[in-house]
C-alpha positions as a Markdown table, in Angstrom:
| # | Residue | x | y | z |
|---|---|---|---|---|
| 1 | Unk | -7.3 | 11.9 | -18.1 |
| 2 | Unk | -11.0 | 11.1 | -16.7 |
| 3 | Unk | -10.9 | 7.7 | -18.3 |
| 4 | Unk | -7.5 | 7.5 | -16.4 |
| 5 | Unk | -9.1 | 8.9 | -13.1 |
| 6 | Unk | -11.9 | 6.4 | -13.5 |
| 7 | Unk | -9.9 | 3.2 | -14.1 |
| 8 | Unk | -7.8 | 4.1 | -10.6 |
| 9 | Unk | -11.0 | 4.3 | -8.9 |
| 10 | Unk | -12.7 | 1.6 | -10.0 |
| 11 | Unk | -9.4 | -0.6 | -9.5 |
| 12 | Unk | -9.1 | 1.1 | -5.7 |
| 13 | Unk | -12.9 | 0.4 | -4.7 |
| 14 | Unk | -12.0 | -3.1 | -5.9 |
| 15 | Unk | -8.8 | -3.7 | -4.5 |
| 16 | Unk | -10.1 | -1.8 | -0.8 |
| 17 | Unk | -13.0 | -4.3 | -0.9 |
| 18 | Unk | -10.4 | -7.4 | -1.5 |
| 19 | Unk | -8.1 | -5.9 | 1.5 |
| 20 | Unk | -11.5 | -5.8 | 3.7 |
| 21 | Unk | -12.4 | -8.9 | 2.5 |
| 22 | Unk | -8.6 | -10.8 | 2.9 |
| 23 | Unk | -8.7 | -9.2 | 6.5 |
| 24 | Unk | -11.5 | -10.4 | 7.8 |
| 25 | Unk | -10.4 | -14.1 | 6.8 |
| 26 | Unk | -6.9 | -14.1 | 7.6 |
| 27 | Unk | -8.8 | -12.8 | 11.1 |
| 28 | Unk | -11.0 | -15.4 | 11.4 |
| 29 | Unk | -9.1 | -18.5 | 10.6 |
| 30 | Unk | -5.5 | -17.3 | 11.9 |
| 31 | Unk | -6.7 | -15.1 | 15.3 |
| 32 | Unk | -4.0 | -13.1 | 16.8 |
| 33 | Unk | -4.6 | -10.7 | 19.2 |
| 34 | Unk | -1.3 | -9.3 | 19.4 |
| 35 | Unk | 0.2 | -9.4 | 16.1 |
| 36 | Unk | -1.3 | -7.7 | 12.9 |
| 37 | Unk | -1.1 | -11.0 | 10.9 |
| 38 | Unk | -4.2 | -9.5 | 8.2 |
| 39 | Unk | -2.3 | -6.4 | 7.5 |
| 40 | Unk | 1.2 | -7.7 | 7.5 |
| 41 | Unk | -0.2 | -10.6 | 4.9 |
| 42 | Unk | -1.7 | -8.6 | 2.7 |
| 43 | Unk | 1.1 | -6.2 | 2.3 |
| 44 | Unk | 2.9 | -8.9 | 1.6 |
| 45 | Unk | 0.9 | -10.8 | -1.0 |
| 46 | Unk | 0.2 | -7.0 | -2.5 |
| 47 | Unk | 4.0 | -6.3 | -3.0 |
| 48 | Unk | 4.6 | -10.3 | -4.8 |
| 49 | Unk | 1.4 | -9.3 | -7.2 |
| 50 | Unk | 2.4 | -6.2 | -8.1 |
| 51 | Unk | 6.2 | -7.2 | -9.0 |
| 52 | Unk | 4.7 | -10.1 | -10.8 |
| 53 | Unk | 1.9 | -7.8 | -12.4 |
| 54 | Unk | 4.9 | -5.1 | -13.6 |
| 55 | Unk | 7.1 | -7.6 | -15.3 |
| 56 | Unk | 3.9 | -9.0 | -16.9 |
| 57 | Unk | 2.3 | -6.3 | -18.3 |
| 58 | Unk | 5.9 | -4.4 | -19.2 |
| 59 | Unk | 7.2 | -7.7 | -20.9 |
| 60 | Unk | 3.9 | -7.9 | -23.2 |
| 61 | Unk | 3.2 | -4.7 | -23.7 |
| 62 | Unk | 0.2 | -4.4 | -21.6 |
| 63 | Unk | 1.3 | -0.9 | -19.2 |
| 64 | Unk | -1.7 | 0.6 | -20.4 |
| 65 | Unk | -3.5 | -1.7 | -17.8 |
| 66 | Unk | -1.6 | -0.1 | -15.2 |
| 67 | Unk | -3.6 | 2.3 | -13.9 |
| 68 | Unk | -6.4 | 0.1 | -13.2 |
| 69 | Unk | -4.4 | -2.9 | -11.8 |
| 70 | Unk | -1.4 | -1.3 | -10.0 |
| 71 | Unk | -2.2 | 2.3 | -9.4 |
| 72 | Unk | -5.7 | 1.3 | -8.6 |
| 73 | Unk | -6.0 | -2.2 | -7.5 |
| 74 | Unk | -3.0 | -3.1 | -5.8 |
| 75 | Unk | -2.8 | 0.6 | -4.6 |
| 76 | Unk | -6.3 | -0.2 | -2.9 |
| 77 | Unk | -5.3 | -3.4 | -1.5 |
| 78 | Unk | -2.3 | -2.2 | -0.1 |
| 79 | Unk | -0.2 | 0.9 | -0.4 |
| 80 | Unk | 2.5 | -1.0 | 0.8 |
| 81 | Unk | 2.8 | -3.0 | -2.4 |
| 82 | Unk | 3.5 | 0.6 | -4.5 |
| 83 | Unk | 5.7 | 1.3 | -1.5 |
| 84 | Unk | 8.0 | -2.0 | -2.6 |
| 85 | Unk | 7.7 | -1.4 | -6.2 |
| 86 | Unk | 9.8 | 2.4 | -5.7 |
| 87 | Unk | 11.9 | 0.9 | -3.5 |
| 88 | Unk | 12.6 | -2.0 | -5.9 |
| 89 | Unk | 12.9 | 0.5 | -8.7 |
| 90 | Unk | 15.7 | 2.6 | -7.1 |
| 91 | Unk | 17.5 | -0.3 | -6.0 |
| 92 | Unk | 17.3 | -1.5 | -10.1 |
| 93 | Unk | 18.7 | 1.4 | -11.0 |
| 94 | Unk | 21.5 | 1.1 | -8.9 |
| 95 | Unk | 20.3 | 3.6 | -7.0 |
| 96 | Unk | 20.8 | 1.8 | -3.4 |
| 97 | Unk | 21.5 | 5.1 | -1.9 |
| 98 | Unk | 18.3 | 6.6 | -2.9 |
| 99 | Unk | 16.3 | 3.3 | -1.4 |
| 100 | Unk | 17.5 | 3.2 | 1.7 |
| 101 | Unk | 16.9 | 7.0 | 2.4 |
| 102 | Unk | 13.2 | 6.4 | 0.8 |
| 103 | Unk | 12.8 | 3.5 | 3.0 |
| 104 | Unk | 14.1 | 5.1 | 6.0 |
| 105 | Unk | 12.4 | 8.1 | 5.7 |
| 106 | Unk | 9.2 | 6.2 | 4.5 |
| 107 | Unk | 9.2 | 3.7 | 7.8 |
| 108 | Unk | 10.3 | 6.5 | 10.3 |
| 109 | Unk | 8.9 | 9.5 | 9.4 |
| 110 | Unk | 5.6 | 7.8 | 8.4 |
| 111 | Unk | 5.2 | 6.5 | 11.5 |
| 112 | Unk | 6.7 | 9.5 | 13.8 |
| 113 | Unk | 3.7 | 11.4 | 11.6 |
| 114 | Unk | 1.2 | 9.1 | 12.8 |
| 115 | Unk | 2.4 | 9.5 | 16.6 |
| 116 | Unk | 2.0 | 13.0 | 15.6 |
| 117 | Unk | -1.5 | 13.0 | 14.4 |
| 118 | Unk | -2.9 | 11.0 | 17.6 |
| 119 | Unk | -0.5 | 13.5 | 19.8 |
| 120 | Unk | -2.5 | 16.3 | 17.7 |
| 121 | Unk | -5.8 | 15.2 | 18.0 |
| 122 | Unk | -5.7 | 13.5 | 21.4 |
| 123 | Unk | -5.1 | 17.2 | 22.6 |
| 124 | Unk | -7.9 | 19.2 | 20.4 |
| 125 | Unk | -10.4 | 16.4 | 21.5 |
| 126 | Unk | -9.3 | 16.9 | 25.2 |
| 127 | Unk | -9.8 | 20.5 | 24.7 |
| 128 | Unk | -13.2 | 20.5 | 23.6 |
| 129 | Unk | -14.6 | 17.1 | 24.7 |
| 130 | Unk | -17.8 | 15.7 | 23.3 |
């Protein structure tokens, strides 16, 4: 378990740095002010590695590698690419249902809880300003 624990780590400090790292370049040779284009790439380019990286590593009998590449790696470098890959296993169980609630409730409520954190926090710092 600690060995598991340490892999995911060492594969999320990796895969943060690369997301920092693919941010600040997307950033400086494709500026955009308005649109997220660092983000929006690397969620992208996450979820196409890590459906390549399952196949590969089921198909040759390598899922012991997962913690460190997918939970910990790709998990670091975007979230979003673990996201696709539970969405992409519903829908390949023919569970299409099941994806579009998860998507749904992922997108929505996700981002209804983030309107709800600056809503939260925009009102205890107004209460006791610095």
């Amino acid at each position: 378990m600690l060995s598991t624990v340490l892999q995911v780590a060492l594969g999320g400090a990796i895969g943060a740095s690369g997301r920092y790292l693919a941010g600040v370049w997307i950033g400086h040779n494709f500026p955009s002010h308005q649109f997220p284009l660092g983000v929006i790439a690397v969620n992208i380019l996450g979820s196409f590695i890590m459906g390549a990286l399952v196949v590969f590593l089921g198909q040759r009998g390598l899922t012991h590698w997962n913690a460190l590449l997918a939970t910990g790696m790709l998990g670091g470098f975007t979230t979003f690419s673990s996201f696709s890959l539970e969405t992409w296993r519903l829908m390949d169980t023919g569970r299409y249902d099941l994806a579009i609630t998860y998507v749904g409730l992922s997108v929505v409520v996700s981002i209804i809880a983030l309107i709800g954190g600056v809503h939260v926090m925009r009102t205890v710092l107004a209460a006791f300003p610095a």
